[in-house]
C-alpha positions in Angstrom: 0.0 0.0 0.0 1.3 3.7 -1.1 0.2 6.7 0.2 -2.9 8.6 -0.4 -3.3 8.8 -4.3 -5.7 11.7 -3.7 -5.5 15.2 -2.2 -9.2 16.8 -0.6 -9.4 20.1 1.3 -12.2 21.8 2.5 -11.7 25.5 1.1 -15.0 27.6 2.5 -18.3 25.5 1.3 -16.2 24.4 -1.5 -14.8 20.3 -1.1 -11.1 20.6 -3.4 -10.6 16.8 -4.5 -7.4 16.1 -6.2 -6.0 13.2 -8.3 -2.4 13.2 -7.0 -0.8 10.3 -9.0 0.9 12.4 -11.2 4.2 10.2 -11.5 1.6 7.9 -13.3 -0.2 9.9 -15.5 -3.0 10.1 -12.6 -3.8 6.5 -13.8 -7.0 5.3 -11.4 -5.5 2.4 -9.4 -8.1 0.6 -7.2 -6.5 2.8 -4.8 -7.4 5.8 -6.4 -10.8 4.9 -7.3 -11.6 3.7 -3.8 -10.3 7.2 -2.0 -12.2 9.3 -5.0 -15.4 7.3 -3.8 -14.7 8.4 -0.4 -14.2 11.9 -1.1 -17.3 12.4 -2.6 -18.9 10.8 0.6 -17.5 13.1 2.5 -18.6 16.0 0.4 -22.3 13.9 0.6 -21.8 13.8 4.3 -20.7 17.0 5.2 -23.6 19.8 5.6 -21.1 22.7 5.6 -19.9 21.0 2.1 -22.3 22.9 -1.0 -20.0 22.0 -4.1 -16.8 19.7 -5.4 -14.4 20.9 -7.4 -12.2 17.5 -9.2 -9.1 18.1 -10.4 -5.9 16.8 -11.0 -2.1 17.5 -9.4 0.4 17.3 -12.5 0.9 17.6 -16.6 -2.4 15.2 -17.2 -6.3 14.7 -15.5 -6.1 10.9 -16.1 -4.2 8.7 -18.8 -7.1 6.2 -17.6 -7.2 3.1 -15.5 -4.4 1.2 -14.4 -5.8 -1.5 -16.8 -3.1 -4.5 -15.3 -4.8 -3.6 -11.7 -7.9 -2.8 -12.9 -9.2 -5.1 -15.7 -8.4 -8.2 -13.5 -10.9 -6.4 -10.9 -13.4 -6.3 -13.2 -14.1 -9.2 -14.7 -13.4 -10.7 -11.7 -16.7 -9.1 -10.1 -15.0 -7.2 -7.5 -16.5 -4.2 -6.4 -14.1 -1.2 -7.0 -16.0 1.3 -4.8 -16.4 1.0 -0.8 -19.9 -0.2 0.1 -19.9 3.1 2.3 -18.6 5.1 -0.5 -20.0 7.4 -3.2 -20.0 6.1 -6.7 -18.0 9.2 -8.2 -19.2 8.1 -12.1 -22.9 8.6 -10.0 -23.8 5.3 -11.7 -24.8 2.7 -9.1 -25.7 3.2 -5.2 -27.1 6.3 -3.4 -27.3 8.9 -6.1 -25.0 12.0 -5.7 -26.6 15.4 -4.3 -24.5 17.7 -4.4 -23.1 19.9 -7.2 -19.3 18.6 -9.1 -17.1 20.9 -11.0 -14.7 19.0 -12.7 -11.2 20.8 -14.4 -9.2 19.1 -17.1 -5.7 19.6 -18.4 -3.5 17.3 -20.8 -4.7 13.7 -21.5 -8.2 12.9 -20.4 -8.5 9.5 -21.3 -11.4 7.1 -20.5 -12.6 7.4 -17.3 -11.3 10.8 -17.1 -14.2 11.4 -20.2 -16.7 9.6 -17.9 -15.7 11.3 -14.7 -16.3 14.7 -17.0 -19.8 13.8 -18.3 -20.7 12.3 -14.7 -20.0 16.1 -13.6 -22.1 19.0 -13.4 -20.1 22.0 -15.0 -16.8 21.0 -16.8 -14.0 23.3 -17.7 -10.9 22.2 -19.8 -7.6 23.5 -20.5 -6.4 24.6 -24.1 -3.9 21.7 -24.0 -6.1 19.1 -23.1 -6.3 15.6 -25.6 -9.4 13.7 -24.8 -10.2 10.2 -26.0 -12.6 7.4 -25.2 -10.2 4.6 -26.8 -11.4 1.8 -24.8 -12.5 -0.2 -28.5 -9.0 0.0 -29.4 -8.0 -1.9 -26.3 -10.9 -4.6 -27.3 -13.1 -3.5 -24.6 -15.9 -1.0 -24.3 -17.0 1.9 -22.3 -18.2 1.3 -18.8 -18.2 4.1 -16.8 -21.2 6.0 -18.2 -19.7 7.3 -21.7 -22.5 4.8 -23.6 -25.4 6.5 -21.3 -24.2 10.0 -21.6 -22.0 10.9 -24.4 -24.7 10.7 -26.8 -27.0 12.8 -24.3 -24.6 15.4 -24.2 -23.0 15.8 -27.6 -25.6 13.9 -29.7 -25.3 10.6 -31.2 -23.5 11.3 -34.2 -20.4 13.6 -32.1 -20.4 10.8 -29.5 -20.4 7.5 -32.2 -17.6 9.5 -33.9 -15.3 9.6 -30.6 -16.1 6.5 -29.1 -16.3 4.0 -31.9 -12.8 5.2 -33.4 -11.5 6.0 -30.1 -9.3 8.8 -31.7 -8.1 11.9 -29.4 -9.9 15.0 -30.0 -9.0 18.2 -28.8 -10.6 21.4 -26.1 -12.7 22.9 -28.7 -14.0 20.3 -30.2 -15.0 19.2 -26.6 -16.5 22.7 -26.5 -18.6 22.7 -29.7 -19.5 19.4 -28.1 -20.8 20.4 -25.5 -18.8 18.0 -23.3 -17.0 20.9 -21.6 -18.8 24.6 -20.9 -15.4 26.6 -20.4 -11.9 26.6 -22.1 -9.0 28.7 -20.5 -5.6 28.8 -20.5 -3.0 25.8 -20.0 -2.3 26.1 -16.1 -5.5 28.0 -15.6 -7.8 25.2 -15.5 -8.2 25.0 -11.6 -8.7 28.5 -10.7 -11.3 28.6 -13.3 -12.8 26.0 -11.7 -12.5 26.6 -8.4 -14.4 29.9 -9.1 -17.1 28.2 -10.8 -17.3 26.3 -7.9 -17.4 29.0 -5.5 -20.3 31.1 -7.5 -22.2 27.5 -6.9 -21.7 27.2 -3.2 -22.3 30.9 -2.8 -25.8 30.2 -3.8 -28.3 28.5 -1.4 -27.6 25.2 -1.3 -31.2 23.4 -0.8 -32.1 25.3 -4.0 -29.1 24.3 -5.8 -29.6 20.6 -5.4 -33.4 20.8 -5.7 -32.7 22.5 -9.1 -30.2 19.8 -9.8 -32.3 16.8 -8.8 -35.3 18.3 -10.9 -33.2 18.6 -13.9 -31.6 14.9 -13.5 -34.9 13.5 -13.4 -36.1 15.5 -16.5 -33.0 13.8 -18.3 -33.0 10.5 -17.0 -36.7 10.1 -16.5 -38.1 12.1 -19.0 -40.2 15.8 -18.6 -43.7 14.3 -17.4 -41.6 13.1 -14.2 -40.0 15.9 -14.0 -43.0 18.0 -13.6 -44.9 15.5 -11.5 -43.0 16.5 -8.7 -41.9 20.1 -9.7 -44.4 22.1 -7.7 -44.1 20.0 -4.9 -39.8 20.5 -5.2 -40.4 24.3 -5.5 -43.1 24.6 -2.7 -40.2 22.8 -0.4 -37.7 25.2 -0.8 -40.3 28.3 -0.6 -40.6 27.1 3.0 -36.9 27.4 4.1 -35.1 29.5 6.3 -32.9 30.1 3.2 -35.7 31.5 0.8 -36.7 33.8 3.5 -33.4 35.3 4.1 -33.2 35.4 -0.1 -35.9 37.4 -0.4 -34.6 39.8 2.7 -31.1 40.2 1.2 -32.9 41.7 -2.0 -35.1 43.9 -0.1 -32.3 45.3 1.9 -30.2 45.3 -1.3 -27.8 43.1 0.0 -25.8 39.9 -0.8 -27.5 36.8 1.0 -26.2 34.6 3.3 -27.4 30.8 3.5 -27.4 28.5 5.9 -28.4 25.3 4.2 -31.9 26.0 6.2 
């Protein structure tokens, strides 16, 4: 056993999680995947916690998984996540709550693609090479790229990445849609971090109630969504949160939320 493959720090209502495996590219080890899992339940646990920010220590995000650690896991059936963990590809167990921004630089390979489209708001570096090559390996997408690529980007742009498995670059991830933001090589986390910090400035039992509605509108479709959307909105009318929003804009002020 190494040390900790992954850096966290609580900076305000913002939860900093950091691959830090850079002599490796950042490949995900079951190590790695196993303390990313735990991050994001402690940004699930933590109250004073309103938004993640992923990123990544060194030249590249993620050259992918450690495939000789890894693949073995896999097919074996092993579970790669704690049982009292947070599935950070929001794929299987208790869904996610809370708000991810997730900032890219150099390769983004893989599950570095998935961990992007499992995120909320995404932001890429100007030198970053993305590819989903897992059919040139002989294997296929399992981390959510099949289930959201095509949701994102459409089904053409996503068929044309993931079934040559070719590298494309920031701003075609931008005219994609896969990322909202490109900046400057080296730049990537502070723009991130203050996308991150608008979030969590905001109150956060709206924020996720906004999330949740959209999620179910995508994954569910728009008559679920609206089955519960007055019911969702009526909720969040009756916290202490909405009552000191509408105060801070009477008395022309910036608000200040509890999570109440």
């Amino acid at each position: 056993m190494t040390g900790p493959v992954l850096k966290s720090e609580k900076r305000g209502n913002v939860w900093l999680m950091g691959l830090n495996r850079a002599h490796k590219r950042n490949a995900f080890s079951l190590q790695m995947l196993r303390e990313l899992s735990e991050a994001y339940a402690q940004l699930e646990a933590d109250d004073d916690l309103w938004c993640g920010l992923l990123y990544a220590e060194g030249e590249h995000f993620t050259g992918g998984l450690d495939l000789a650690e890894v693949g073995p896991a896999v097919e074996s059936g092993q579970d790669l996540f704690p049982t009292d963990g947070v599935d950070p590809l929001d794929l299987f167990g208790a869904r996610r709550q809370k708000p991810v921004v997730c900032a890219v630089q150099g390769y983004c390979l893989t599950i570095g693609v998935e961990l992007l489209l499992a995120s909320d708001i995404r932001v890429a570096a100007s030198d970053t090479k993305f590819s989903q090559l897992e059919v040139g390996r002989g294997i296929m997408p399992f981390g959510g790229a099949t289930l959201r690529f095509p949701q994102v980007a459409g089904w053409g742009n996503a068929m044309r990445w993931m079934l040559t498995g070719e590298f494309f670059g920031a701003d075609e991830a931008l005219r994609m849609g896969l990322v909202q933001e490109v900046v400057e090589a080296g730049e990537q986390f502070n723009a991130g971090l203050r996308l991150a910090e608008s979030v969590a400035k905001r109150a956060p039992l709206a924020v996720q109630a906004t999330r949740r509605s959209a999620l179910i509108a995508v994954e569910q479709g728009a008559d679920a969504a609206k089955a519960v959307l007055v019911d969702a909105a009526r909720a969040t009318m009756r916290t202490e949160d909405a009552v000191e929003g509408v105060r801070s804009f009477l008395e022309r002020r910036e608000a200040v939320f509890q999570g109440k």
